[in-house]
Kinemage of the C-alpha trace (Angstrom):
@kinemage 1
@onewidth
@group {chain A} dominant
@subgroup {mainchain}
@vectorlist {calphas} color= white
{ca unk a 1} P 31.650 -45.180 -20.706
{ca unk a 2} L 34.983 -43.527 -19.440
{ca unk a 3} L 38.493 -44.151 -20.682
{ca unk a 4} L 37.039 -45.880 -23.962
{ca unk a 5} L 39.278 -47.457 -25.925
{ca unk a 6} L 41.725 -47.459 -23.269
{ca unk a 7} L 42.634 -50.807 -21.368
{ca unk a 8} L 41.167 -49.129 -18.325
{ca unk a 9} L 37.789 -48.416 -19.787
{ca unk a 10} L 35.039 -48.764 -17.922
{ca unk a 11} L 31.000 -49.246 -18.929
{ca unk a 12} L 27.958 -48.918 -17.046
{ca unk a 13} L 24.500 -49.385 -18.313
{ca unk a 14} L 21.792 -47.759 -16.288
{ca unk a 15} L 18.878 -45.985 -17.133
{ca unk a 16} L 18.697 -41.402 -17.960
{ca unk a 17} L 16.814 -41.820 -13.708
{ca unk a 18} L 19.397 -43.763 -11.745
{ca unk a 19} L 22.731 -43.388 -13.549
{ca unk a 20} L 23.885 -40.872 -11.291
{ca unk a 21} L 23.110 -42.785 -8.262
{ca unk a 22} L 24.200 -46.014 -9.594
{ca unk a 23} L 27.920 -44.429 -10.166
{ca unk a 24} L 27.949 -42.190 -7.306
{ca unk a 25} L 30.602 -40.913 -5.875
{ca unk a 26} L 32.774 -41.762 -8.693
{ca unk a 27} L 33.519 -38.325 -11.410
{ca unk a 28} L 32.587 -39.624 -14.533
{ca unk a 29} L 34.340 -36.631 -17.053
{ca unk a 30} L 35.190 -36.583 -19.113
{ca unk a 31} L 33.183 -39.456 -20.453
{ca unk a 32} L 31.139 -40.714 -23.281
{ca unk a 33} L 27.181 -41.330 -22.896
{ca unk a 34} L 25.217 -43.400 -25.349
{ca unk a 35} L 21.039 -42.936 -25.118
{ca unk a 36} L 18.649 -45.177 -26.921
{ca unk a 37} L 18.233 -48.691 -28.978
{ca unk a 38} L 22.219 -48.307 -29.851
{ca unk a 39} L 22.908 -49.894 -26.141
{ca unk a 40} L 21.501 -53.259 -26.676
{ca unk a 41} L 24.257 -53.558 -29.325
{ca unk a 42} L 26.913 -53.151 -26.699
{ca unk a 43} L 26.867 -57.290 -26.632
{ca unk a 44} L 27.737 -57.170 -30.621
{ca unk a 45} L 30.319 -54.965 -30.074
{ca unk a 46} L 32.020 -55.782 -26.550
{ca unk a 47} L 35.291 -55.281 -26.047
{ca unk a 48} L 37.458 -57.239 -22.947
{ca unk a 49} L 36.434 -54.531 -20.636
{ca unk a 50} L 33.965 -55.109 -17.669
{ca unk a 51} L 31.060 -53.906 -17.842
{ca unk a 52} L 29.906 -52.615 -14.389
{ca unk a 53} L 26.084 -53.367 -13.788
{ca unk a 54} L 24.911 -51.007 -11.585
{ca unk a 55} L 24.330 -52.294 -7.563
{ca unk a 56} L 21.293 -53.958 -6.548
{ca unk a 57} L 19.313 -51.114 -4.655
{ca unk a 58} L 19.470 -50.568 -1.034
{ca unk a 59} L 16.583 -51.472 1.188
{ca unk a 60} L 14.522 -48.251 1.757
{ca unk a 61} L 15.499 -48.774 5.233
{ca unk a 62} L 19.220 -48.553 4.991
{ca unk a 63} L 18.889 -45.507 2.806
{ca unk a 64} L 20.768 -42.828 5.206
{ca unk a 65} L 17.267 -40.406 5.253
{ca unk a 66} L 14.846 -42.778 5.641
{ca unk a 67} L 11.961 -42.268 7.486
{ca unk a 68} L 12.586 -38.479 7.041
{ca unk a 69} L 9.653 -36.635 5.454
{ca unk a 70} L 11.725 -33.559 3.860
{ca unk a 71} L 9.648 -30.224 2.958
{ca unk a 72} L 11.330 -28.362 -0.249
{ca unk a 73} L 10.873 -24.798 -0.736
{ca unk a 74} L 12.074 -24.358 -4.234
{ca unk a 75} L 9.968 -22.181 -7.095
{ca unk a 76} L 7.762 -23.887 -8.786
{ca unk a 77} L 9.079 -26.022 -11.625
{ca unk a 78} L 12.099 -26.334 -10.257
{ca unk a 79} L 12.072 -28.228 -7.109
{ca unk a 80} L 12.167 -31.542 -8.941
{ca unk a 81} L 15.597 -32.344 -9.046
{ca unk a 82} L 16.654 -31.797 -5.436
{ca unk a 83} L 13.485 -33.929 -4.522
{ca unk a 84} L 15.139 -36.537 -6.499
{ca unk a 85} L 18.252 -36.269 -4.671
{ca unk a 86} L 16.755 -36.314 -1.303
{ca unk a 87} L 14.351 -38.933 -2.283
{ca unk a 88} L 17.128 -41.331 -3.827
{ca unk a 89} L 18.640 -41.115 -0.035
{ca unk a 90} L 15.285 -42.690 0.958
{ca unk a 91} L 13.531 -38.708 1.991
{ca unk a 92} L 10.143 -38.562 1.829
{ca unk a 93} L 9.404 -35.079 -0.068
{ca unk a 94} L 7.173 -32.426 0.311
{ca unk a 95} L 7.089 -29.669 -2.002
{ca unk a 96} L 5.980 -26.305 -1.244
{ca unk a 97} L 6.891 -23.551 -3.652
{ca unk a 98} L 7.851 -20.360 -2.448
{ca unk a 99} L 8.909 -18.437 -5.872
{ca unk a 100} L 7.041 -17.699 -9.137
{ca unk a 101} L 9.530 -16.926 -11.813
{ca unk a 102} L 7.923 -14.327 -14.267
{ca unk a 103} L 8.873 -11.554 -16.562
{ca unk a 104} L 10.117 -8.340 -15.443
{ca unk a 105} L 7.359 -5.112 -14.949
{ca unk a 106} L 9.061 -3.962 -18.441
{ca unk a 107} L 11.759 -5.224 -20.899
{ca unk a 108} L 12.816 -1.701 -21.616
{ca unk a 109} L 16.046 -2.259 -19.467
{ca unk a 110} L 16.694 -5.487 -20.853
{ca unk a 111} L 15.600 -4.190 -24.783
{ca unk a 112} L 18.349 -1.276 -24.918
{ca unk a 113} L 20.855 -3.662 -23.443
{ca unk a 114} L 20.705 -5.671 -26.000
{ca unk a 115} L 20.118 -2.909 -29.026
{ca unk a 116} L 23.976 -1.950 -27.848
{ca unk a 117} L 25.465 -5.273 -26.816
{ca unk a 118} L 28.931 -4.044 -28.591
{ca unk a 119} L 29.311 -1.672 -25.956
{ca unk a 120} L 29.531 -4.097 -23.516
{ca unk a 121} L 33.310 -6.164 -22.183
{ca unk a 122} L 31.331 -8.680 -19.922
{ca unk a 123} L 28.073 -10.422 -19.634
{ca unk a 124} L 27.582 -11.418 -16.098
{ca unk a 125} L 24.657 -14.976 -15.317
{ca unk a 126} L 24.528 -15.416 -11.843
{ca unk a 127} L 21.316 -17.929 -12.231
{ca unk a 128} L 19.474 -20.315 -14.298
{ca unk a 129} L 16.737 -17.585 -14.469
{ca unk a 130} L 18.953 -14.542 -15.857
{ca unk a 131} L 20.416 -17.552 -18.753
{ca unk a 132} L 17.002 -18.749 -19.613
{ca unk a 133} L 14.914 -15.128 -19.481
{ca unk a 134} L 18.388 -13.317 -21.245
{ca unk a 135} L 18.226 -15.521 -23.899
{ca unk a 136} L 14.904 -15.833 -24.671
{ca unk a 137} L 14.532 -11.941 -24.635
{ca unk a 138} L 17.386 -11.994 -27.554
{ca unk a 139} L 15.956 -14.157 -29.940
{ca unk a 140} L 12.858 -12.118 -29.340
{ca unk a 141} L 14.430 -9.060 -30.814
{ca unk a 142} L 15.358 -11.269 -33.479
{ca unk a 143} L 19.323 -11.553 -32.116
{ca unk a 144} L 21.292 -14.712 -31.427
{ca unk a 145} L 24.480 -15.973 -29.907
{ca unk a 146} L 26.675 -14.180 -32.693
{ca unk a 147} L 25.236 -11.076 -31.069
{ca unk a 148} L 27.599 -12.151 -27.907
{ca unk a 149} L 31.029 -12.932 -30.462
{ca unk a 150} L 32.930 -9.796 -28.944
{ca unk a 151} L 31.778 -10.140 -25.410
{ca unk a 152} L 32.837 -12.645 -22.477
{ca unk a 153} L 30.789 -14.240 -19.901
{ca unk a 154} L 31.085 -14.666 -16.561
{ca unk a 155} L 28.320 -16.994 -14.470
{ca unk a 156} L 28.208 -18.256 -10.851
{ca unk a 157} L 27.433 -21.681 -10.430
{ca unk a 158} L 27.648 -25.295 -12.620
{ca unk a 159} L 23.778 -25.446 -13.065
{ca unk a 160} L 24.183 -21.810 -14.804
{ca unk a 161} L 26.876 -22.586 -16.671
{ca unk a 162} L 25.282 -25.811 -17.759
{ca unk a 163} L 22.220 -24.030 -19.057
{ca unk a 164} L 25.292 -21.342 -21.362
{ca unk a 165} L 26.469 -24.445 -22.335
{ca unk a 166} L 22.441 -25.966 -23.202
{ca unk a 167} L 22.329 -22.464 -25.544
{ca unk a 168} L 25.924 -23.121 -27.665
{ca unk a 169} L 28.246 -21.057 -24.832
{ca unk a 170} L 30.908 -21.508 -22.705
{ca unk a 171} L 31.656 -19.591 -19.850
{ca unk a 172} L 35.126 -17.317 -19.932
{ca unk a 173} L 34.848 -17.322 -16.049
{ca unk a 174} L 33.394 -19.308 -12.977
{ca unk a 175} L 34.244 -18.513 -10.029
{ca unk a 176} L 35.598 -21.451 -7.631
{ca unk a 177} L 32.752 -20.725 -4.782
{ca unk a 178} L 29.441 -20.797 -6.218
{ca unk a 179} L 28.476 -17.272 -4.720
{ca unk a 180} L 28.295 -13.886 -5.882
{ca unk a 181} L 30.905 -12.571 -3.767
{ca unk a 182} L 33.562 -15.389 -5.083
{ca unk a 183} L 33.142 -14.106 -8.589
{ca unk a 184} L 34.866 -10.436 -7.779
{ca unk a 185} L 37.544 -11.430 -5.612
{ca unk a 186} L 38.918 -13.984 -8.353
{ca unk a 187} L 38.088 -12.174 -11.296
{ca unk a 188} L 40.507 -13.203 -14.580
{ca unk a 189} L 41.209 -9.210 -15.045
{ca unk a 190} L 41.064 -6.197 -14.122
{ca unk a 191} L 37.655 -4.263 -14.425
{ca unk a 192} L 38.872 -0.588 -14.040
{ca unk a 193} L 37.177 0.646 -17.169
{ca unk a 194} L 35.316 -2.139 -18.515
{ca unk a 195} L 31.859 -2.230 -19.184
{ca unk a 196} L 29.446 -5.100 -17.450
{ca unk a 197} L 25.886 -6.314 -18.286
{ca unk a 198} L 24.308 -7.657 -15.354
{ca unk a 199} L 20.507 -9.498 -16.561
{ca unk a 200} L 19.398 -10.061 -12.913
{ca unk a 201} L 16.275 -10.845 -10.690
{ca unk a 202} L 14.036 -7.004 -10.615
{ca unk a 203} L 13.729 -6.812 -7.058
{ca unk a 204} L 15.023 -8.031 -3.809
{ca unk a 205} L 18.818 -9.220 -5.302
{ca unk a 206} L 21.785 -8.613 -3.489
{ca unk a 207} L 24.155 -5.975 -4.742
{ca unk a 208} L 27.665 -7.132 -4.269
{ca unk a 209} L 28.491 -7.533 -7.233
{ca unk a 210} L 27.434 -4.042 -8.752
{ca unk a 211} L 29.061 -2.112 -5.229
{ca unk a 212} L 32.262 -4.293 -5.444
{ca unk a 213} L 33.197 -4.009 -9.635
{ca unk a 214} L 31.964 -0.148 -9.281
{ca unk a 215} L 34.748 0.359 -6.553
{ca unk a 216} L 36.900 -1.167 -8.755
{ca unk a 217} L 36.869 1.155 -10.994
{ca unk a 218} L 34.592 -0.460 -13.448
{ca unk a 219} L 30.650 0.569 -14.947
{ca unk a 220} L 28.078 -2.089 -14.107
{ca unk a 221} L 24.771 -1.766 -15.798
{ca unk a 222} L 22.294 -3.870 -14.230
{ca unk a 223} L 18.737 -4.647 -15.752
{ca unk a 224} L 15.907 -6.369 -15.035
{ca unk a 225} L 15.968 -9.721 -16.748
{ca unk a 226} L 12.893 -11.611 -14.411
{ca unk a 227} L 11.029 -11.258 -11.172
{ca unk a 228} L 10.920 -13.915 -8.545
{ca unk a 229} L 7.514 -13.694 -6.550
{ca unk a 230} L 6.019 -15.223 -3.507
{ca unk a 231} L 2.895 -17.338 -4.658
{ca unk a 232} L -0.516 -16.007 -3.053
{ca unk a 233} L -1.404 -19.178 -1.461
{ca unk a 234} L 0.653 -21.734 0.168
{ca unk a 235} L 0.255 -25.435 -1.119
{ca unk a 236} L -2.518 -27.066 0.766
{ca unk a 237} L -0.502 -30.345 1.551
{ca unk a 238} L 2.349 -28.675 2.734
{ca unk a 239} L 0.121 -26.434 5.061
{ca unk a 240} L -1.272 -29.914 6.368
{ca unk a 241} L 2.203 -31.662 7.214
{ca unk a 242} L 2.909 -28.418 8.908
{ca unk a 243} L -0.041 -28.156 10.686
{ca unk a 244} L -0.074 -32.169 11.724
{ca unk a 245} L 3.580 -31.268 12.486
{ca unk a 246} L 5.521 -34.370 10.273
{ca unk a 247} L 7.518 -32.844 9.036
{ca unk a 248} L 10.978 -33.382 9.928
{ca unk a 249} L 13.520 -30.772 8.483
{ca unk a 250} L 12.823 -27.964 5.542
{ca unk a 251} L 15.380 -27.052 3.007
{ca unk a 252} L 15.758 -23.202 1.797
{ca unk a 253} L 18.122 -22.300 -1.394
{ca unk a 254} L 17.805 -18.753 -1.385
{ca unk a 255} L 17.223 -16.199 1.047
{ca unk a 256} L 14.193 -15.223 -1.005
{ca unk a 257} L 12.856 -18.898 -0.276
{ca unk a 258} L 13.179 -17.985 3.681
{ca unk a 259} L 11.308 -14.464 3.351
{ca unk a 260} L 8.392 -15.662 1.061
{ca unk a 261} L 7.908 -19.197 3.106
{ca unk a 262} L 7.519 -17.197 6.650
{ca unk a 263} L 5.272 -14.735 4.930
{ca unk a 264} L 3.068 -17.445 3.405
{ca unk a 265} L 3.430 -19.306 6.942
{ca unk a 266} L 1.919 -16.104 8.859
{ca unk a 267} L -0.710 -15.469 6.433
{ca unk a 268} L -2.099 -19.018 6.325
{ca unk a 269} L -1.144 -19.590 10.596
{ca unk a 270} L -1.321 -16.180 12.372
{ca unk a 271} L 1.276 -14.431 14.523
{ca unk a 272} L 2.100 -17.853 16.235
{ca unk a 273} L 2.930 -19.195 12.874
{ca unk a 274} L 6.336 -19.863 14.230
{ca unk a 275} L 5.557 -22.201 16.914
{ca unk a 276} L 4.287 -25.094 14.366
{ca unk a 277} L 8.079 -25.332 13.813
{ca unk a 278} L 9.377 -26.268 17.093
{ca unk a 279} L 11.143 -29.666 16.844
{ca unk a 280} L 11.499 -29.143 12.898
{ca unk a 281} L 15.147 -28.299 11.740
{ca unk a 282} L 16.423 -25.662 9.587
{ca unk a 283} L 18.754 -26.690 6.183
{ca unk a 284} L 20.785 -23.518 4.197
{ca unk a 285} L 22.197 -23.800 1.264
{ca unk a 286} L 24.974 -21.067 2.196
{ca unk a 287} L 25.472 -18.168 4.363
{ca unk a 288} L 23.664 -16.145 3.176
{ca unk a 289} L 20.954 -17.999 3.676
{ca unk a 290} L 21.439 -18.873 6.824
{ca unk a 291} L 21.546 -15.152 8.274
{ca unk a 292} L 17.646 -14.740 6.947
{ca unk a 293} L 16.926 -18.157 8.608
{ca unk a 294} L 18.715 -16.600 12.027
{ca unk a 295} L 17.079 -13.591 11.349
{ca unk a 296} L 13.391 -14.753 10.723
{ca unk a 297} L 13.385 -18.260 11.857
{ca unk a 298} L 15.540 -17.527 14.417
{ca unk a 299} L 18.056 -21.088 13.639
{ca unk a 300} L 19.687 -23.140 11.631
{ca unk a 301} L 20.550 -26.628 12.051
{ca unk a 302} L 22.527 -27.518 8.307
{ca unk a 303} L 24.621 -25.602 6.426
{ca unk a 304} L 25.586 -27.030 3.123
{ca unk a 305} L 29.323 -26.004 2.589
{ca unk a 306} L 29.471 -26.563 -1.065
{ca unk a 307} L 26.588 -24.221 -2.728
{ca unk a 308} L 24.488 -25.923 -4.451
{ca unk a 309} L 21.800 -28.583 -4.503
{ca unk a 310} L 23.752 -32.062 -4.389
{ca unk a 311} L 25.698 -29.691 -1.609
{ca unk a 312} L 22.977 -29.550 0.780
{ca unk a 313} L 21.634 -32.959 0.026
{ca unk a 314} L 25.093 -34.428 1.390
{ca unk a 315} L 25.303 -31.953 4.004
{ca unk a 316} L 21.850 -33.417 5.621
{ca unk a 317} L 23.064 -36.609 5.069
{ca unk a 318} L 25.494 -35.939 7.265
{ca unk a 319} L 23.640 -33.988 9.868
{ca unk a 320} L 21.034 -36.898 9.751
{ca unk a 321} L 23.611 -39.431 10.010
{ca unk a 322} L 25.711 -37.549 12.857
{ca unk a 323} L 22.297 -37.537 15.465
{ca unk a 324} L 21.249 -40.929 14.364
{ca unk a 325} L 25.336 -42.078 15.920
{ca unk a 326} L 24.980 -39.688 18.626
């Protein structure tokens, strides 16, 4: 429901699945959103406003990636949202992980961090992963969210700062661009003498952030908060689509994604591994990305240029959409 009680509101009634595509493109905050038995007494208690049913759905066959068969390379356990999203465009999905989110090697970093979280200005989340392992790691030394009253916290991204919010935060700071490098150029203050925590991936992150607020003057203590691996094996289906070569474009949303999929590719393929993707194009979530697809796959065909998930969905959308006109 949006403007209730206004003599513009506005009511949809959808199911927790299609809501978002049933009210897509339109921005729905603020709003109000009512789950359960309560919405069959929305006849009881109508009020003159329309209520807007949600479309009939398209045919399959108008759906703008139909007929595409999509491969995802996502960790494992989270690759089920964007499949949604390219799947509600009509996308058939493959999924082939190419991360295992685990603990760190040792919490020791992470465990004196916390013991002295009063010394600390700034909390910095730059993923899902940092929120989720940071969090559990402090109610594991018996520590909650009071533990954080004197300290402010900066995250990159709406999913991360959706998953604060999920724990009883708000974010003091998001950067406009969802990327690292956004975060220090339109920082709130000045960092010359302040003190950071940085929970972050163990291995293989980039270091912008810890270079750029140390030349500023400020004292960055990073720690390991998780590890992102590459899986030993590569999922048998996905090795078959490759092989039988239907697959028709494959997403990446980190560079880690790009470096653990050719290394599972090789392994499983041999050194022509490369070949059995002639014909298939290349999607980046960002540039940064995109330079480890140039560099390893040696192209890239889409470039989402908003960051995130629903970002690249549109941008292949568009890509699709532009070769199907041309």
């Amino acid at each position: 429901m949006r403007w209730a009680g206004h003599p513009e509101q506005q009511v949809w009634i959808s199911t927790l699945a299609k809501i978002l595509s049933h009210t897509d493109p339109q921005t729905l905050s603020p709003c109000v959103i009512v789950i359960g038995e309560v919405v069959g007494l929305q006849t009881f208690l109508a009020s003159p406003s329309p209520v807007l049913q949600p479309p009939p759905p398209l045919p399959v066959s108008t759906l703008p990636l139909s007929g595409k068969t999509i491969l995802v390379t996502r960790s494992a356990g989270q690759s089920s949202q964007f499949a949604r999203l390219l799947q509600d465009q009509g996308a058939t999905v493959v999924e082939m992980p190419t991360l295992e989110i685990v603990p760190p090697s040792t919490w020791e970093g992470l465990d004196n961090a916390i013991a002295r979280l009063n010394d600390f200005d700034w909390l910095i989340l730059t993923s899902t992963n940092a929120v989720d392992y940071f969090f559990e790691r402090l109610g594991s030394q018996l520590q909650d969210v009071r533990g954080l009253s004197g300290i402010q916290i900066a995250v990159v991204g709406e999913k991360t700062a959706q998953r604060l919010q999920q724990r009883g935060l708000q974010p003091d700071f998001i950067p406009p661009d969802f990327v690292a490098d956004a975060m220090v150029v339109n920082f709130p203050e000045a960092v010359m003498g302040k003190k950071f925590l940085f929970p972050r991936v163990e291995s293989g992150g980039r270091d912008v952030l810890l270079k750029a607020f140390g030349d500023r003057g400020a004292e960055v203590i990073e720690v390991a908060a998780y590890q992102s691996a590459c899986p030993t094996d590569i999922d048998p289906v996905a090795l078959e689509a490759l092989k039988n070569r239907t697959i028709d474009l494959i997403t990446f949303a980190s560079s880690k994604t790009v470096r653990h999929f050719c290394h599972l590719l090789q392994s499983a393929l041999g050194d022509d591994w490369l070949t059995h993707l002639a014909g298939v194009a290349i999607a980046s979530i960002g540039p940064q990305t995109s330079k480890d697809c140039q560099a390893l796959l040696q192209r890239v065909d889409v470039e989402a240029q908003e960051f995130t998930l629903p970002g690249l969905t549109q941008a292949i959308i568009q890509w699709t959409v532009t070769r199907s006109d041309g």
